[in-house]
C-alpha positions in Angstrom: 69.1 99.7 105.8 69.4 100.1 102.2 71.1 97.6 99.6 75.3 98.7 100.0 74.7 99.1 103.3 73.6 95.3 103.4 76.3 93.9 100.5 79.3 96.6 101.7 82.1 94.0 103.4 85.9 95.1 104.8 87.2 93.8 101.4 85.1 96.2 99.2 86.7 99.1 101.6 90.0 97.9 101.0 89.7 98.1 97.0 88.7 101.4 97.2 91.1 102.5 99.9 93.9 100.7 97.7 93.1 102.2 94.0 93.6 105.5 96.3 96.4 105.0 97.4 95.5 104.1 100.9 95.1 101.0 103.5 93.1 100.7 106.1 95.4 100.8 109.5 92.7 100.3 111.9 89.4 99.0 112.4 87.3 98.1 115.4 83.3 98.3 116.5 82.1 100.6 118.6 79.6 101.9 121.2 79.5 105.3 120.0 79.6 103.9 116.1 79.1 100.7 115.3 82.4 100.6 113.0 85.3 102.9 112.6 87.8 102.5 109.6 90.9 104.2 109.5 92.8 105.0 106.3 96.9 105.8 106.4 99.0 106.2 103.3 100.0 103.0 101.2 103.3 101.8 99.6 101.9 103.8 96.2 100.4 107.0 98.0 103.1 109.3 96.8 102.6 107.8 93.0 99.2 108.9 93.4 99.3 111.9 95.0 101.8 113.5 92.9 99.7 113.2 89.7 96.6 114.8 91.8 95.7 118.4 91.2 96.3 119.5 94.7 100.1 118.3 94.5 100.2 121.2 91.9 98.5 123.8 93.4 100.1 126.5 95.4 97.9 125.9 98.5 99.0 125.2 102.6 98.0 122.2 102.7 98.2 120.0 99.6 97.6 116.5 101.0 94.9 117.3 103.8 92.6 119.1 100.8 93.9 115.4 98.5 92.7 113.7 101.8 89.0 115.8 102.0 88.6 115.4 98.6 89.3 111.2 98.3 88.1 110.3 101.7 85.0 111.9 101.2 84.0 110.0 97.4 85.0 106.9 98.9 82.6 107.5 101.8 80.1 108.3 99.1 80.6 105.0 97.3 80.7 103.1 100.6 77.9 104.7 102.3 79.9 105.9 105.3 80.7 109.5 106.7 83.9 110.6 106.6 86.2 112.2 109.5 89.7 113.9 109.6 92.2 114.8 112.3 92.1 118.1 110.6 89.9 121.3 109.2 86.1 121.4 110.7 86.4 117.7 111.7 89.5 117.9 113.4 87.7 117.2 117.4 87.3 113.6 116.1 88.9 111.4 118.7 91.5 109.5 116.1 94.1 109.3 119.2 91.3 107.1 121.1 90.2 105.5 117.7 94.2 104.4 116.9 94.4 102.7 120.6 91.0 101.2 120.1 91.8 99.6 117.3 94.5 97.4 118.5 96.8 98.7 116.2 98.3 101.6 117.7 99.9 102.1 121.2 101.7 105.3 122.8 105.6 104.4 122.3 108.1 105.2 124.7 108.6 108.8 123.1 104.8 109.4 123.9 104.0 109.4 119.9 101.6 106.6 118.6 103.4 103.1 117.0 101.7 101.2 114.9 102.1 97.3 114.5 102.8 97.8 110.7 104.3 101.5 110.1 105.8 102.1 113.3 106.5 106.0 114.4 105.6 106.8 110.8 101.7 105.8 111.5 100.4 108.7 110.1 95.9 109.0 109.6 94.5 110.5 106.8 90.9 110.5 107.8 88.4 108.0 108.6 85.0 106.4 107.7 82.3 105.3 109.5 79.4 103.2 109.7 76.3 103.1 111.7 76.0 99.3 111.2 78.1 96.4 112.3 80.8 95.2 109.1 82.4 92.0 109.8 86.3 92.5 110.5 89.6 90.3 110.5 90.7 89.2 113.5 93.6 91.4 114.9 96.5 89.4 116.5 98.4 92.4 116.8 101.0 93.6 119.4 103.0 96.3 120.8 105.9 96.6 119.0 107.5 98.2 121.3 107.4 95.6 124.5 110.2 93.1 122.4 112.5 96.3 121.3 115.5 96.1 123.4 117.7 99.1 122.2 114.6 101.5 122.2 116.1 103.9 119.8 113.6 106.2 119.7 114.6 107.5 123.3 117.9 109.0 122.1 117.5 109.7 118.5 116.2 113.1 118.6 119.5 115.6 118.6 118.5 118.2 120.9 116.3 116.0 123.5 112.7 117.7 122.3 110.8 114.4 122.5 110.4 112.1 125.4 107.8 110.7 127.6 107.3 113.7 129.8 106.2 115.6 127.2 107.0 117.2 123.4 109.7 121.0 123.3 108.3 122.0 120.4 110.2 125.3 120.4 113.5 123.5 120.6 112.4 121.4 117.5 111.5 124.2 115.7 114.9 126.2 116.6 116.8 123.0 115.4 115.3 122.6 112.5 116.3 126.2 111.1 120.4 125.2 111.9 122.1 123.8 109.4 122.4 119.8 111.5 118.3 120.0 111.1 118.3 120.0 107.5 118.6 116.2 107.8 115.8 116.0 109.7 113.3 118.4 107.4 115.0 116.1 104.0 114.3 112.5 105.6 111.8 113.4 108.4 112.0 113.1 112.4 114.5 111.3 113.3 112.8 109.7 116.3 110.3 108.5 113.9 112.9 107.0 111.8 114.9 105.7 114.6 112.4 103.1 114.7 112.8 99.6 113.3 109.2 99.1 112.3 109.4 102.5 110.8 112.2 101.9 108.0 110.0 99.1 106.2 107.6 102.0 105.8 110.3 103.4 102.8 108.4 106.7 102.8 110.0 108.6 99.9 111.7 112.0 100.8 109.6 114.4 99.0 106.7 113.2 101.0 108.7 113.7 104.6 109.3 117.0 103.3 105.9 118.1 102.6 105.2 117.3 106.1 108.2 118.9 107.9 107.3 121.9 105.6 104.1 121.5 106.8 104.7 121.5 110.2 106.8 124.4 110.4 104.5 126.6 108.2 106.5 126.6 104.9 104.3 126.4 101.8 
């Protein structure tokens, strides 16, 4: 084992993954890998992403290349290996690795909830570690076994989400009407329907580059 490998702790990740413009969402030890670390979006990524060169390139996806790119030096400086739910890397198990790290649960709409950014729990890749790091305690729980109202269930306008399964044709159809403008400007609305999700504040710009995204716009 060399010397960062030895000295590297879960508060030297977190400085990196915060002068990024990231947190860590997730963390947990494993049989496969001895830790996992996943990385979401922070209160400043959109600050930081906006000044980055890929925000003002003409390319398909802008924030997956950011994602490559940052994930991948801070991986370097931690002595991990980096993974992404997307590109060559894309068969890494991050569903599994959300769940397992006691952050994440399937919501009543099927999609993931996280403890701290609800239905907008969104993974931008992940680093790991062939060697145990020391983590916090997690004394997190489902968010959604004390919501009463359950919002989520009946937010979506045409019924294309729910537990039996995701009509993604009928989400796409909606979203080209003029009522599904809302929806591509501010983002899914069963995602914002959530209470733990509004805390998340993600700014518009951002929610658009992901609808856009999502239905193939550049």
């Amino acid at each position: 084992m060399d010397t960062i490998q030895k000295t590297i702790k879960l508060h030297d990740i977190a400085t990196h993954a915060k002068s990024n413009g990231l947190n860590i969402s997730g963390s947990f030890h494993s049989t496969s890998y001895q830790t996992i670390i996943l990385l979401s979006p922070a209160y400043n990524f959109w600050e930081i992403f906006k000044k980055s060169t890929e925000y003002s390139q003409n390319i398909t996806d802008p924030i997956d290349t950011w994602s490559t790119r940052v994930i991948s030096k801070i991986a370097t400086e931690v002595a991990a290996v980096p993974k992404f739910p997307f590109g060559e890397s894309s068969h890494a198990p991050f569903l599994k690795w959300a769940i397992s790290s006691g952050k994440a649960w399937s919501s009543p709409v099927g999609m993931l909830v996280h403890d701290k950014m609800g239905l907008m729990v969104s993974y931008r890749g992940a680093l790991i570690f062939d060697y145990k790091i020391k983590l916090k305690k997690n004394n997190a729980k489902n968010p959604c076994i004390k919501c009463i109202n359950k919002p989520c269930i009946i937010a979506c306008p045409v019924n294309a989400l729910t537990p039996k399964g995701y009509d993604i044709q009928n989400c796409y159809d909606f979203l080209n009407t003029k009522q599904g403008e809302t929806c591509m400007k501010n983002s899914c609305k069963v995602r914002t329907a959530c209470p733990i999700s509004v805390a998340v504040n993600r700014n518009p710009e951002h929610s658009l580059l992901h609808m856009n995204a999502f239905k193939g716009n550049k």
